[in-house]
C-alpha positions as CSV (number, residue, x, y, z in Angstrom):
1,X,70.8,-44.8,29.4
2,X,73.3,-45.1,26.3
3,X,74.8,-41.7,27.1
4,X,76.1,-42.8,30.7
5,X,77.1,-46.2,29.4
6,X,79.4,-43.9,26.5
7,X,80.5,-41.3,29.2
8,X,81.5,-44.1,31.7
9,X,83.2,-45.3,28.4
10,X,84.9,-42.3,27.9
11,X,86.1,-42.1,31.2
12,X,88.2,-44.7,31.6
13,X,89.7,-44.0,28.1
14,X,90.9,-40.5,29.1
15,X,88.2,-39.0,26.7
16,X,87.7,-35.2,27.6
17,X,85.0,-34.4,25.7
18,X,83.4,-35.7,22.7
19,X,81.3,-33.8,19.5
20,X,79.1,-36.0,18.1
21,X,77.6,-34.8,14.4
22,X,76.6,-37.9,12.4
23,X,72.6,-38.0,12.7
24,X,72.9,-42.0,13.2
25,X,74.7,-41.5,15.8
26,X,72.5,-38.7,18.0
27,X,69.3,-40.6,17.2
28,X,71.1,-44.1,19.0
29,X,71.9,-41.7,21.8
30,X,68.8,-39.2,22.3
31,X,66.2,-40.8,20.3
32,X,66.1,-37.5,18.4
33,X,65.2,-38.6,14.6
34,X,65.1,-34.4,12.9
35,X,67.5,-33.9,10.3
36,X,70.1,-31.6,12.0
37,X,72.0,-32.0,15.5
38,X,75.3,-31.9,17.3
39,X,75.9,-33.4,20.9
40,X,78.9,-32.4,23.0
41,X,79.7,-34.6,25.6
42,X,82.0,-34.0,28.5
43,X,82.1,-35.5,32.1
44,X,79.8,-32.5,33.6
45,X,77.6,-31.7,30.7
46,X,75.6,-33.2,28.0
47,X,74.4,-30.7,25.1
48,X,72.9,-31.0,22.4
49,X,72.2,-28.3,19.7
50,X,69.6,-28.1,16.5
51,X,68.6,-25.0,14.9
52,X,65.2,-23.2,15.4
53,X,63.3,-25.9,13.5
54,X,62.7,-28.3,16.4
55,X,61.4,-27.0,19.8
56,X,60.8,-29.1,23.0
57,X,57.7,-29.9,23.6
């Protein structure tokens, strides 16, 4: 999965936590193609925020 391979990434670079916001970007990672998104990364968690226009199905 492309978010391990950045988080293993991330760890050995002393990386905390990473915001990403360019839509490029969260659609390499998640596969998510809307138009609106943010993913926070940190060694625990993985989150990802939209507004109320997308749901999980």
């Amino acid at each position: 999965m492309r978010i391990e391979k950045l988080k293993a990434k991330m760890l050995t670079e002393n990386i905390d936590s990473l915001l990403i916001t360019d839509m490029k970007n969260i659609f390499y990672l998640t596969g998510f193609s809307g138009t609106a998104g943010t993913v926070f990364l940190t060694a625990k968690r993985n989150i990802f925020m939209t507004d109320s226009r997308y749901s999980e199905m």
